[in-house]
Backbone and ligand atoms as CSV (ligand in chain L), in Angstrom:
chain,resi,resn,atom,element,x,y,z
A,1,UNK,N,N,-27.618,5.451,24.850
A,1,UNK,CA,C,-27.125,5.006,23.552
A,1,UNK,C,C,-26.052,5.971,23.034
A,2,UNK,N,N,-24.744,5.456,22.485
A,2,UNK,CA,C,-23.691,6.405,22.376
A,2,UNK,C,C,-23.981,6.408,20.693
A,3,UNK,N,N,-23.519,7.488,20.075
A,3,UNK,CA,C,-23.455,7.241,18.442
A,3,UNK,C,C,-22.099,7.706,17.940
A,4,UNK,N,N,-21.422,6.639,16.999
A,4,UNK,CA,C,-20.015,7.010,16.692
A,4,UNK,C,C,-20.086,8.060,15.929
A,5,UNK,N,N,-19.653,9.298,16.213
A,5,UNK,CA,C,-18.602,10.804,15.749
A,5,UNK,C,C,-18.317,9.976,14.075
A,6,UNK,N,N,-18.985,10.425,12.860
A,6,UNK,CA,C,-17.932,9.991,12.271
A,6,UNK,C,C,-17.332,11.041,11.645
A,7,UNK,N,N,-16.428,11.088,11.705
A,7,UNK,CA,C,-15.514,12.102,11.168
A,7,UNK,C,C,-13.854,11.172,10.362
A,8,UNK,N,N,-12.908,11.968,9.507
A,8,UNK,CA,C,-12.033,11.664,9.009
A,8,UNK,C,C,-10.860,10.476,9.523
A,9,UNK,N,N,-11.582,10.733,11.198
A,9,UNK,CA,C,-10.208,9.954,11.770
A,9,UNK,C,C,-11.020,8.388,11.735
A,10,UNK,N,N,-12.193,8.511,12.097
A,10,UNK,CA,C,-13.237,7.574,12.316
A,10,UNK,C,C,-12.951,6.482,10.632
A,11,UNK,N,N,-13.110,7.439,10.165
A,11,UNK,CA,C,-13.057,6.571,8.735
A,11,UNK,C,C,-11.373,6.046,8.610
A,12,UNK,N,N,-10.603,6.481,8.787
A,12,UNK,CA,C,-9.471,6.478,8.533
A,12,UNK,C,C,-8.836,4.468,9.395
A,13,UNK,N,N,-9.678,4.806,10.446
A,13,UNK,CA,C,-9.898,3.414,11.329
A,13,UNK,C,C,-10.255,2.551,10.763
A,14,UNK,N,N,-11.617,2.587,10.433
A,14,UNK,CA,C,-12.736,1.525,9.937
A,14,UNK,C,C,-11.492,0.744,8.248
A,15,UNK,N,N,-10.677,2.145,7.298
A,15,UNK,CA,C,-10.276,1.762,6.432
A,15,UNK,C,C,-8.674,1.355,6.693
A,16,UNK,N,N,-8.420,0.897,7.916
A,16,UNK,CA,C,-7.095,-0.279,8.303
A,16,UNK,C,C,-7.599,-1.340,8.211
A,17,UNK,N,N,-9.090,-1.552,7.929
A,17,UNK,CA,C,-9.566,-3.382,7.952
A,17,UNK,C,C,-9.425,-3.707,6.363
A,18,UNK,N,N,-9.409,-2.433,5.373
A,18,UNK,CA,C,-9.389,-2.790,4.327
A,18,UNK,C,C,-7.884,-3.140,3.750
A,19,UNK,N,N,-7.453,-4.312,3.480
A,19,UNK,CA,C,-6.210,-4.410,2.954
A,19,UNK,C,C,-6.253,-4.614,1.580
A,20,UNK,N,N,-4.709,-4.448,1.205
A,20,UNK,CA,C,-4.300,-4.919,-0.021
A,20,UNK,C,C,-4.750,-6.178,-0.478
A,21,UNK,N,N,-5.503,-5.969,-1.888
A,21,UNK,CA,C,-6.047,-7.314,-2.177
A,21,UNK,C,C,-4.666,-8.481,-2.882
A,22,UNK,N,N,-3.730,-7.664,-3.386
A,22,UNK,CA,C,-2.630,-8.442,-3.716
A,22,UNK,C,C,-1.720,-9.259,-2.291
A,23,UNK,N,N,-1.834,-7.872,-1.375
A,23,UNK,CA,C,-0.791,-8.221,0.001
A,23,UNK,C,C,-1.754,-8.298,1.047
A,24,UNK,N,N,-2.406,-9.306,1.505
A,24,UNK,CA,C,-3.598,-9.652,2.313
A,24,UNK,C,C,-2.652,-8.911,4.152
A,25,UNK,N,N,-1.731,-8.197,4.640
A,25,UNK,CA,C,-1.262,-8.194,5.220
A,25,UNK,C,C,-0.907,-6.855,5.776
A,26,UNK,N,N,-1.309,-5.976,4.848
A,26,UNK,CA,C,-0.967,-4.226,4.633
A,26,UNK,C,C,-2.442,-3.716,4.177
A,27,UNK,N,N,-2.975,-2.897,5.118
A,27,UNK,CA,C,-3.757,-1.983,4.798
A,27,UNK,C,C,-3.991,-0.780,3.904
A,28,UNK,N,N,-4.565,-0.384,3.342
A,28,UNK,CA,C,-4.637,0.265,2.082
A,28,UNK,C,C,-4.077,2.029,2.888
A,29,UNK,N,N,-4.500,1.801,4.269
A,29,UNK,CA,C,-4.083,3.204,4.506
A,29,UNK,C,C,-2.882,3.298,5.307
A,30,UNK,N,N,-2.025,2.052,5.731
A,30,UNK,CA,C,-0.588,2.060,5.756
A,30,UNK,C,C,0.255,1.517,4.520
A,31,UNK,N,N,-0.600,1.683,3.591
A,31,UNK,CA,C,0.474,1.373,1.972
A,31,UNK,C,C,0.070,3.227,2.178
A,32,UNK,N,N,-0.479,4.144,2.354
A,32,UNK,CA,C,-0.559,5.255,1.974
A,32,UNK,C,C,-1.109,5.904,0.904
A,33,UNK,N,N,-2.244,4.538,0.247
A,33,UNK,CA,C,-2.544,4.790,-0.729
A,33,UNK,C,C,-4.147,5.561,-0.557
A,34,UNK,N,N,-4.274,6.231,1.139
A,34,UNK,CA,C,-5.646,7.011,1.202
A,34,UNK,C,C,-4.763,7.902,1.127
A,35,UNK,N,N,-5.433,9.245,-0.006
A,35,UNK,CA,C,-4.453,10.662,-0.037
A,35,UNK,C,C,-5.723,11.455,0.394
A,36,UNK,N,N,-6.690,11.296,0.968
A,36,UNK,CA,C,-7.737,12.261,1.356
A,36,UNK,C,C,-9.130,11.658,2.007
A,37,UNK,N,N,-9.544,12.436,3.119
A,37,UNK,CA,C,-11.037,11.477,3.425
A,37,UNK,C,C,-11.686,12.937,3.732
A,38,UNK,N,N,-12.951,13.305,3.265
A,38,UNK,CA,C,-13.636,14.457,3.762
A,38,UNK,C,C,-14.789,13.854,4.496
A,39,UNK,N,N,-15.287,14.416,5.761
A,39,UNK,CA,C,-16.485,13.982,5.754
A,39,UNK,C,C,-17.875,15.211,5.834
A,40,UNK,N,N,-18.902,15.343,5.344
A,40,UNK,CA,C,-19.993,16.572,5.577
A,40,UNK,C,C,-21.072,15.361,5.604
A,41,UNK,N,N,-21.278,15.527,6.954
A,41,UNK,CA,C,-22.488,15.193,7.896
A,41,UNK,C,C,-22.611,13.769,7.559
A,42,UNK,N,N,-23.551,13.281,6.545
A,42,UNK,CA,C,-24.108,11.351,5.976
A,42,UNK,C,C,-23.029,11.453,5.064
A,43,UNK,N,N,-21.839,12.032,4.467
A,43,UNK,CA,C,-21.500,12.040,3.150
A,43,UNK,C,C,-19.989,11.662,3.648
A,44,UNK,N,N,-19.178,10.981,2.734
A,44,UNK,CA,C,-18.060,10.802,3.026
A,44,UNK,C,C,-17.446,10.718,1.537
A,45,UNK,N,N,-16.343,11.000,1.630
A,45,UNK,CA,C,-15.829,11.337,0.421
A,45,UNK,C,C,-14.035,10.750,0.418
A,46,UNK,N,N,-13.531,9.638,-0.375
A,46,UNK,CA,C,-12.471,9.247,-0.017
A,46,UNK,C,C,-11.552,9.467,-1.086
A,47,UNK,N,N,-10.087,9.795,-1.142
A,47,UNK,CA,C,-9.600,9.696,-2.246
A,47,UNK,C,C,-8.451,8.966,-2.350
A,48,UNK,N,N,-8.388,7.894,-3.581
A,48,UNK,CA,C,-6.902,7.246,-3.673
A,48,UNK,C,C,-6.194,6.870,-4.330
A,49,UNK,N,N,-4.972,7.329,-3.956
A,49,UNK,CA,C,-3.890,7.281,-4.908
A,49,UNK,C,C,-3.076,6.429,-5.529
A,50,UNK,N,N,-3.494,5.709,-6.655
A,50,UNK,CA,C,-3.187,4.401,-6.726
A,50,UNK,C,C,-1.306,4.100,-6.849
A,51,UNK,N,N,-0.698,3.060,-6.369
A,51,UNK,CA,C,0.623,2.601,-6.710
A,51,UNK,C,C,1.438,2.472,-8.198
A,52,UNK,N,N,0.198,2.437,-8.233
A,52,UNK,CA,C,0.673,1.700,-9.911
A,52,UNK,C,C,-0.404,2.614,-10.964
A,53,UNK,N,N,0.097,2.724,-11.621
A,53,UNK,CA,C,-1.386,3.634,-12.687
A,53,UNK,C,C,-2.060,1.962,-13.151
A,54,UNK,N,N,-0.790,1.109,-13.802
A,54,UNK,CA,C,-1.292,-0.107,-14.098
A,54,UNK,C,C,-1.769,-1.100,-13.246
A,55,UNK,N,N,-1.758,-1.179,-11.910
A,55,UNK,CA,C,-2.312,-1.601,-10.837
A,55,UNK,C,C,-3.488,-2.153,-11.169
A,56,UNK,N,N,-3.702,-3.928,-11.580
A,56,UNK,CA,C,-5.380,-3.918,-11.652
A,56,UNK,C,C,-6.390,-4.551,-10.485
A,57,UNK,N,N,-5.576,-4.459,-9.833
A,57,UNK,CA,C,-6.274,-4.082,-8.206
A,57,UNK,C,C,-7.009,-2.928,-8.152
A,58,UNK,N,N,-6.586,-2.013,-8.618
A,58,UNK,CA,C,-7.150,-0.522,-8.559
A,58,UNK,C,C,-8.951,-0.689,-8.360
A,59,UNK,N,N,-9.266,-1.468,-9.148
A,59,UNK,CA,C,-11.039,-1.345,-9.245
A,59,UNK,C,C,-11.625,-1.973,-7.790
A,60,UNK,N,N,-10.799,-3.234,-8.002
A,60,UNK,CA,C,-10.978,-3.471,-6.545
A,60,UNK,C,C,-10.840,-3.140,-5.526
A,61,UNK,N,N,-9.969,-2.276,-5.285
A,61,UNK,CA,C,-9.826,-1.513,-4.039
A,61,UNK,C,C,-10.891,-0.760,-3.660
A,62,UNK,N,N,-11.224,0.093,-4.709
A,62,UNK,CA,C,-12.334,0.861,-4.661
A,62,UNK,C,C,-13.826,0.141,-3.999
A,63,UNK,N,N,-13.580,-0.925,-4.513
A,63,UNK,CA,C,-15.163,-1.301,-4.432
A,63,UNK,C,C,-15.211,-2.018,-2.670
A,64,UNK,N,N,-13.856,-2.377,-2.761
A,64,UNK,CA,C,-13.561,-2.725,-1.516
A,64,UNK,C,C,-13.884,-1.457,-0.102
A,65,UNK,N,N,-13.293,-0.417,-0.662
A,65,UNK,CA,C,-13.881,0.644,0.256
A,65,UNK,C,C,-14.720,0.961,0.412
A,66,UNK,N,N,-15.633,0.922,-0.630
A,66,UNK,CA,C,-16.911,1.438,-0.856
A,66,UNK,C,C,-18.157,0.362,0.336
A,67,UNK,N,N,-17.221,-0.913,-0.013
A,67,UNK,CA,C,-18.208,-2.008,0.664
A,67,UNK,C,C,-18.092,-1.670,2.304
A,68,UNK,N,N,-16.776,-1.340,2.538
A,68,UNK,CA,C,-16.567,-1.574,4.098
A,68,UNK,C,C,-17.404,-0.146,4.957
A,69,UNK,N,N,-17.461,1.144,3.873
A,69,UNK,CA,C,-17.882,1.955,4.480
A,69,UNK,C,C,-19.389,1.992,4.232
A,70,UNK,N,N,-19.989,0.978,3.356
A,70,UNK,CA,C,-21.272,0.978,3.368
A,70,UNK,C,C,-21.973,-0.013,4.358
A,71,UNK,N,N,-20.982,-0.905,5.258
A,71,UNK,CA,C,-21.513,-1.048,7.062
A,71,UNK,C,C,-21.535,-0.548,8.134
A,72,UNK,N,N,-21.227,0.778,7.755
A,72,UNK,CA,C,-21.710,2.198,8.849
A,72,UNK,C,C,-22.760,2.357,8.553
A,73,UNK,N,N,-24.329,2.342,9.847
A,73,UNK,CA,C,-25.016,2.857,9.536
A,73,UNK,C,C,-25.187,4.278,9.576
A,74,UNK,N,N,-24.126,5.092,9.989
A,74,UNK,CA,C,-24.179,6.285,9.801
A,74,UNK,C,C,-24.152,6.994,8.670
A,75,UNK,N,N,-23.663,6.413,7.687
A,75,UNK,CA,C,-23.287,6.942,6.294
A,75,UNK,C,C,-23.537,6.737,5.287
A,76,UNK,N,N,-24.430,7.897,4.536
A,76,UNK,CA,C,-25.611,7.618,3.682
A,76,UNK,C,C,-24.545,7.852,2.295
A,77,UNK,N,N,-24.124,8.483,2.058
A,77,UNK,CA,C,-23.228,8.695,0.883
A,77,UNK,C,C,-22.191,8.376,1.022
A,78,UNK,N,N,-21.315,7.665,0.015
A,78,UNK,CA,C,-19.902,7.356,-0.376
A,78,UNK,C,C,-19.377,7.606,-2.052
A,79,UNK,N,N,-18.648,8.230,-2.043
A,79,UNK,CA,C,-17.817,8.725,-2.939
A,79,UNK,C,C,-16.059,8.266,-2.610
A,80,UNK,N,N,-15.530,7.663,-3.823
A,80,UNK,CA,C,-14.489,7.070,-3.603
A,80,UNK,C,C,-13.864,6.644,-5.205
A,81,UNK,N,N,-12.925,7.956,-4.860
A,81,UNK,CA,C,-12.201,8.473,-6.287
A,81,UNK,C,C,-10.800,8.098,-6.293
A,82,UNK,N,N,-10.196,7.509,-7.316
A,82,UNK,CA,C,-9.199,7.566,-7.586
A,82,UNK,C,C,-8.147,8.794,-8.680
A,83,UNK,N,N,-7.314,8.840,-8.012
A,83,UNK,CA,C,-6.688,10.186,-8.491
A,83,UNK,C,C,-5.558,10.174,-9.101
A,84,UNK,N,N,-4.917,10.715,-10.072
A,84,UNK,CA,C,-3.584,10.493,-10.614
A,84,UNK,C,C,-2.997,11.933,-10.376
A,85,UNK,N,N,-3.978,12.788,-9.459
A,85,UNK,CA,C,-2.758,14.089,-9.707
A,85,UNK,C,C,-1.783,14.264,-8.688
A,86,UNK,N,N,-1.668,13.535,-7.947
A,86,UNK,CA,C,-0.263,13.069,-6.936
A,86,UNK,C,C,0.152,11.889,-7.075
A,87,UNK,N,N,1.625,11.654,-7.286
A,87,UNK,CA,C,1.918,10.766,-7.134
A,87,UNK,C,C,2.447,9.869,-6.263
A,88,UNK,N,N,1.635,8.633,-6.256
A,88,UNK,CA,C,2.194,8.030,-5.004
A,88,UNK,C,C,3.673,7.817,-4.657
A,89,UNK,N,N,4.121,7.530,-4.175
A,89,UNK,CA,C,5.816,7.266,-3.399
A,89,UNK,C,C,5.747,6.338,-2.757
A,90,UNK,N,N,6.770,5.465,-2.370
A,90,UNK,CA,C,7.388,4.277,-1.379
A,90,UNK,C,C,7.570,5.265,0.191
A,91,UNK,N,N,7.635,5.942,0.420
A,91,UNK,CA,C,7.863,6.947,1.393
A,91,UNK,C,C,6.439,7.216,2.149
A,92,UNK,N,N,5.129,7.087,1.468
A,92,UNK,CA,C,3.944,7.037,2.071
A,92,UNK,C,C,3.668,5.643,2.633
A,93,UNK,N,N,4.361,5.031,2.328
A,93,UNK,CA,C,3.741,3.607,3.413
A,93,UNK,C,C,4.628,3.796,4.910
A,94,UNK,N,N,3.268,3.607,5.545
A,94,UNK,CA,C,3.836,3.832,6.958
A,94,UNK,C,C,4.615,2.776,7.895
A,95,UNK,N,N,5.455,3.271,9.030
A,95,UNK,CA,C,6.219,2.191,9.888
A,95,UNK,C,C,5.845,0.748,9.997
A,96,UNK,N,N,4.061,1.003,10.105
A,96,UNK,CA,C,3.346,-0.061,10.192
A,96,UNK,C,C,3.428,-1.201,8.952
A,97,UNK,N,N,2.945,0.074,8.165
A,97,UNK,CA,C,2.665,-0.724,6.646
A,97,UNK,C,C,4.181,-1.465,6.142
A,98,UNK,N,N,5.695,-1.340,6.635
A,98,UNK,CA,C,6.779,-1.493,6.005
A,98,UNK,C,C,7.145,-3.065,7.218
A,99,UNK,N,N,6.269,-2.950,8.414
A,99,UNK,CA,C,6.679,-4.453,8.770
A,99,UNK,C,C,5.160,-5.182,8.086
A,100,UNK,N,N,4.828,-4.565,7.821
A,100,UNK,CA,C,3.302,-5.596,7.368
A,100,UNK,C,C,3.637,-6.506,6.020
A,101,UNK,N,N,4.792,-5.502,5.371
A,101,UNK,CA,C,5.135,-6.038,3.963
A,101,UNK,C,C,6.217,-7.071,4.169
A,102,UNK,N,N,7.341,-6.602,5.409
A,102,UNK,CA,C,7.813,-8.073,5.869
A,102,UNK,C,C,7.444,-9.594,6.211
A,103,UNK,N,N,6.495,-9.144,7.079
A,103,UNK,CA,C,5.458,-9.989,7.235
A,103,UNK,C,C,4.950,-11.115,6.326
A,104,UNK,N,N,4.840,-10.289,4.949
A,104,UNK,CA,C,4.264,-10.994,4.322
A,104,UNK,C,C,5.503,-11.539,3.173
A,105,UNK,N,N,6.861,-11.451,3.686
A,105,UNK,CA,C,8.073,-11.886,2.865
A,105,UNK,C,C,8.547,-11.346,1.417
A,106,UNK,N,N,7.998,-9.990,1.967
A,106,UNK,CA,C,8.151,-8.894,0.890
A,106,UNK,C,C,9.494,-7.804,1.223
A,107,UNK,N,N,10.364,-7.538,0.470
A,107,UNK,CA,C,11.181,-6.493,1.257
A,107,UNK,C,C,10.197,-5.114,1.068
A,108,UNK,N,N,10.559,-4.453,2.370
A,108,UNK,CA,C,9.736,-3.249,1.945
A,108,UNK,C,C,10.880,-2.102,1.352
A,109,UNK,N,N,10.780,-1.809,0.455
A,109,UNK,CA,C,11.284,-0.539,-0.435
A,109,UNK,C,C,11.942,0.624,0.656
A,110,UNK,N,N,13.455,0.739,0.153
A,110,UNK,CA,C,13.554,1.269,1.027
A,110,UNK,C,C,13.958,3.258,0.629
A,111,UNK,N,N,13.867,3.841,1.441
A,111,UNK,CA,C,13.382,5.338,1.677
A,111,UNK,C,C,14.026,5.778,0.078
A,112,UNK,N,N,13.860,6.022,-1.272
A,112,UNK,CA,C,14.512,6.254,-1.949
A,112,UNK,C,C,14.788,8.055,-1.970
A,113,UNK,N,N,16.113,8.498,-2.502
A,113,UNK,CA,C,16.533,10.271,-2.519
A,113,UNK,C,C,16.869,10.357,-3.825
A,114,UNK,N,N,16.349,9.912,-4.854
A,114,UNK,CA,C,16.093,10.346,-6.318
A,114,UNK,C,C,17.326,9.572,-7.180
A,115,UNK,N,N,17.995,9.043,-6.123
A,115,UNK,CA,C,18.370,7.853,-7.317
A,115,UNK,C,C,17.860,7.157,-8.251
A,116,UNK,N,N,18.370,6.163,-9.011
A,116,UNK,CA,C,17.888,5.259,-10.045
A,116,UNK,C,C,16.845,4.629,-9.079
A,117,UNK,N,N,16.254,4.325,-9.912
A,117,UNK,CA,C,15.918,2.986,-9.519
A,117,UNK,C,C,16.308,1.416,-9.784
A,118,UNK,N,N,16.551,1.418,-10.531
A,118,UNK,CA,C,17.727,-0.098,-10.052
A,118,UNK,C,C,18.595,-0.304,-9.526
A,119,UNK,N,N,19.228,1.415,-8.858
A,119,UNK,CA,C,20.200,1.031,-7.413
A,119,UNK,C,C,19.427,0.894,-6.415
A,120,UNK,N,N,18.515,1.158,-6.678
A,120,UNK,CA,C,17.371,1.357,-5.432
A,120,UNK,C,C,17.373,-0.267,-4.980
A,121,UNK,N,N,17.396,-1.179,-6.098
A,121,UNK,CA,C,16.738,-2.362,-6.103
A,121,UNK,C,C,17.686,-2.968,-6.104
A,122,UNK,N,N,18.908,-2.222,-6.035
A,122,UNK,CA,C,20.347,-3.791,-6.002
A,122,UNK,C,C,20.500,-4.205,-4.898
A,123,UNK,N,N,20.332,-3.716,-3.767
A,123,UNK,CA,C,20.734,-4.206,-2.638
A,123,UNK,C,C,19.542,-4.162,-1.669
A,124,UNK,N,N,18.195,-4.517,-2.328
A,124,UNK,CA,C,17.423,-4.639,-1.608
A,124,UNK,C,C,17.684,-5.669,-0.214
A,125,UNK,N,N,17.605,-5.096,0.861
A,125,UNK,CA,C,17.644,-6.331,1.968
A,125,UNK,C,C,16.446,-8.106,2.051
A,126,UNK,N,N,17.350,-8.638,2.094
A,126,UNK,CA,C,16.753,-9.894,2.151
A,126,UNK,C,C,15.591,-9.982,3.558
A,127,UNK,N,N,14.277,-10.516,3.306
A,127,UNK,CA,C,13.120,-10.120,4.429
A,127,UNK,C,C,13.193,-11.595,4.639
A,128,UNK,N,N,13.892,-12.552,4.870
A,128,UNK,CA,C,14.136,-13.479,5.805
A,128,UNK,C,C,15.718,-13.288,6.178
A,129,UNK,N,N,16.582,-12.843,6.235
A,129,UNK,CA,C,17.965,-13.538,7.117
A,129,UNK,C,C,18.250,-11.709,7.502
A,130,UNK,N,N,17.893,-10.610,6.527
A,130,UNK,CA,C,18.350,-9.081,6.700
A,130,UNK,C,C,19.604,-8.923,5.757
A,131,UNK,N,N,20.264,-9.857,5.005
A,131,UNK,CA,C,21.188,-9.744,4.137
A,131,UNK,C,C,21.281,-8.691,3.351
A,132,UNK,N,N,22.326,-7.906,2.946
A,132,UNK,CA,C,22.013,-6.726,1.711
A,132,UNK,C,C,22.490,-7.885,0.649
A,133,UNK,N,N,23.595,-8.745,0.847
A,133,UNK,CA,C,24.317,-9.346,0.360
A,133,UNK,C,C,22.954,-10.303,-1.255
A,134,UNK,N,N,22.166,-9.592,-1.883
A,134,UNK,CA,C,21.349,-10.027,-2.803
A,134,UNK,C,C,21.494,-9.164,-4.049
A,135,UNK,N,N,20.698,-9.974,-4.949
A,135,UNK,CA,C,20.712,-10.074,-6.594
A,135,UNK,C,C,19.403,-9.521,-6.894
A,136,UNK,N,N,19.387,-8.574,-7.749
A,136,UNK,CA,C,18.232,-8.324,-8.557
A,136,UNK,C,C,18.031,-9.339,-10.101
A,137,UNK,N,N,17.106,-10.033,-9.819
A,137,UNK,CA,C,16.431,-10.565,-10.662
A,137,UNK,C,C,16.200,-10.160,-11.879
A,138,UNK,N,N,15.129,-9.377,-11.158
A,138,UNK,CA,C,14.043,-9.236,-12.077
A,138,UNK,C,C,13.514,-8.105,-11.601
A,139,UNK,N,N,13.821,-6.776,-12.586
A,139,UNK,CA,C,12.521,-5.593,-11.879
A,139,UNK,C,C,11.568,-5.439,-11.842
A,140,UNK,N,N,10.888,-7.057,-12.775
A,140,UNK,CA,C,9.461,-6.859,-12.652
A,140,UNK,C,C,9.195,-8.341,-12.452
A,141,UNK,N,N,8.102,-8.518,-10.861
A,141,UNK,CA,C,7.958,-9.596,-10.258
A,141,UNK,C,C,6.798,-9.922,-11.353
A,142,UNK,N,N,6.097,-10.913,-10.284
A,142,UNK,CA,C,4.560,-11.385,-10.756
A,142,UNK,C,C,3.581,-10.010,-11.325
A,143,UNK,N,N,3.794,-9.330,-10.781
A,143,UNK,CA,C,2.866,-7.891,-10.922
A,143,UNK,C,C,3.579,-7.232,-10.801
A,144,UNK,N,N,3.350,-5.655,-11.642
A,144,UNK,CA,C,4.049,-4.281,-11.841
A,144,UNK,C,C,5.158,-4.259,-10.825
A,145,UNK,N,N,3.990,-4.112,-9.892
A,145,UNK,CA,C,4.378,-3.219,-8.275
A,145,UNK,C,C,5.940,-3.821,-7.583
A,146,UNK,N,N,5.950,-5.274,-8.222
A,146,UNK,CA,C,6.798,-6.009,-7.479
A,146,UNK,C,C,8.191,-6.641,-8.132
A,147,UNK,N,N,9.557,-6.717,-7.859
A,147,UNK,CA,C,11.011,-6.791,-8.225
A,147,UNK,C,C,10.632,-8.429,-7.656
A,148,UNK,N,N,11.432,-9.156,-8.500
A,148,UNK,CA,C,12.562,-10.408,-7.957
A,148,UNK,C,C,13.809,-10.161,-7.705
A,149,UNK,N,N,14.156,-10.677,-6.628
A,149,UNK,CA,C,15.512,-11.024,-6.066
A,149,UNK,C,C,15.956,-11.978,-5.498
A,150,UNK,N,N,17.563,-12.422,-4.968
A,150,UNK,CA,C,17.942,-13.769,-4.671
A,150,UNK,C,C,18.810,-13.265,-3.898
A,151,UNK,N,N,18.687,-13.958,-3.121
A,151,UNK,CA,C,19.476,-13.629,-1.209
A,151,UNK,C,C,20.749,-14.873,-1.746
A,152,UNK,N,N,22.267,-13.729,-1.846
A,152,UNK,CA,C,23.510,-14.991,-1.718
A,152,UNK,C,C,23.535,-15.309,-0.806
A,153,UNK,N,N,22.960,-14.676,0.585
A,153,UNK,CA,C,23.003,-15.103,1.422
A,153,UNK,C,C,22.600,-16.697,2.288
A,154,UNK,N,N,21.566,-16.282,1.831
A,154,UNK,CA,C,20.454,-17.427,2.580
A,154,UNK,C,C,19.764,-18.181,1.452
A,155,UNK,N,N,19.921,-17.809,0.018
A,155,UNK,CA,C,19.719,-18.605,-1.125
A,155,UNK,C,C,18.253,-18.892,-1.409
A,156,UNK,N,N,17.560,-17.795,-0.685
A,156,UNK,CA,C,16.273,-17.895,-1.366
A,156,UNK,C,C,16.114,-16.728,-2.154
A,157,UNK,N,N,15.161,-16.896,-3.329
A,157,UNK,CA,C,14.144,-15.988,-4.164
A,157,UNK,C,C,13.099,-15.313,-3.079
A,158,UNK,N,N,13.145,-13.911,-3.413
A,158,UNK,CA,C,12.081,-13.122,-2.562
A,158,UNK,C,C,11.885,-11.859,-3.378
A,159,UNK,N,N,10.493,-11.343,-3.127
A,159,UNK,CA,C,9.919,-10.139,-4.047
A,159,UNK,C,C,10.230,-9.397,-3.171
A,160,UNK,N,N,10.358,-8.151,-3.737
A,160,UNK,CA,C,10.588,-6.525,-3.224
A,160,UNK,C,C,8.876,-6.189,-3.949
A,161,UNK,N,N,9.095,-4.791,-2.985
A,161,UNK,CA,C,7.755,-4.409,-3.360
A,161,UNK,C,C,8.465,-3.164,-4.285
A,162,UNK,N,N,8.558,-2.781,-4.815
A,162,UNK,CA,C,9.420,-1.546,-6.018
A,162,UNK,C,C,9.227,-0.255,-5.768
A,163,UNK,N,N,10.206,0.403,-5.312
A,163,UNK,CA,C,10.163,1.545,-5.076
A,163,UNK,C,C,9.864,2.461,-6.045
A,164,UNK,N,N,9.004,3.407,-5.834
A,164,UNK,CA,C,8.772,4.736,-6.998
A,164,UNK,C,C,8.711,5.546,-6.131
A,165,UNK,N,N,8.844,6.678,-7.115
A,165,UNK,CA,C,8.668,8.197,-6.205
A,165,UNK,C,C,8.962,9.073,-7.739
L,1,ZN,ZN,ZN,18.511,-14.048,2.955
């Protein structure tokens, strides 16, 4: 009988099944929004950094983690904190996480160096044709997190996911 090691990386696995409850398509730990996992022995301890302070996903996420790591039978304790003393960035979502957001017909935010942010967002690339050739809308989509824009290109409406840092 083998027994899974669990340790930080172990968890770090198990929490790629947990996705974004807004973006069913991006995992919570290629949005980059795990900023810490400890583990001591039955105890695991997760921490995360939410996107949005206003994010009301936020509760859910949590509980979402809490659920997925409470089908290890290895792991008697879970702790799973959210933190505001780092702030998240567009720069923590990983290679993965930035086609996952394509995927899901989102532009993914691209690398911002302390510019504005609404230059950030003028020429967001269009995530169906690759156009820069688009319009900012709207800097605020359906939810916080997310910009409207309009491809002259290809003449559709498409959300950006909004860069911060
Ligand atoms: Zn387009």
């Amino acid at each position: 009988m083998s027994t899974t090691v669990i340790d930080s990386d172990f968890i770090r696995e198990i929490l790629l099944e947990v996705k974004d409850p807004e973006i069913p398509t991006i995992s919570i730990v290629d949005l980059g929004i795990v900023t810490d996992i400890k583990v001591d022995g039955d105890a695991v301890y997760v921490q995360l950094t939410p996107t949005f302070a206003g994010c009301p996903a936020l509760k859910i996420m949590e509980q979402m983690v809490r659920d997925r790591l409470a089908q290890e039978p290895g792991i008697a304790k879970i702790t799973v904190e959210t933190t505001f003393d780092k702030q998240w960035n567009t720069d923590m979502i990983t290679d993965a996480g930035r086609e996952a957001l394509l995927k899901h017909g989102l532009a993914p935010p691209k690398h911002h160096e302390g510019y504005l942010e609404l230059d950030v967002l003028s020429d967001t690339p269009c995530p169906y044709c690759g156009s820069r050739n688009t319009t900012l809308k709207s800097p605020f989509g359906p939810t916080l997190c997310r910009s409207l824009h309009y491809c002259n290109n290809c003449l559709q409406a498409f959300e950006g996911f909004k860069p911060v840092g």
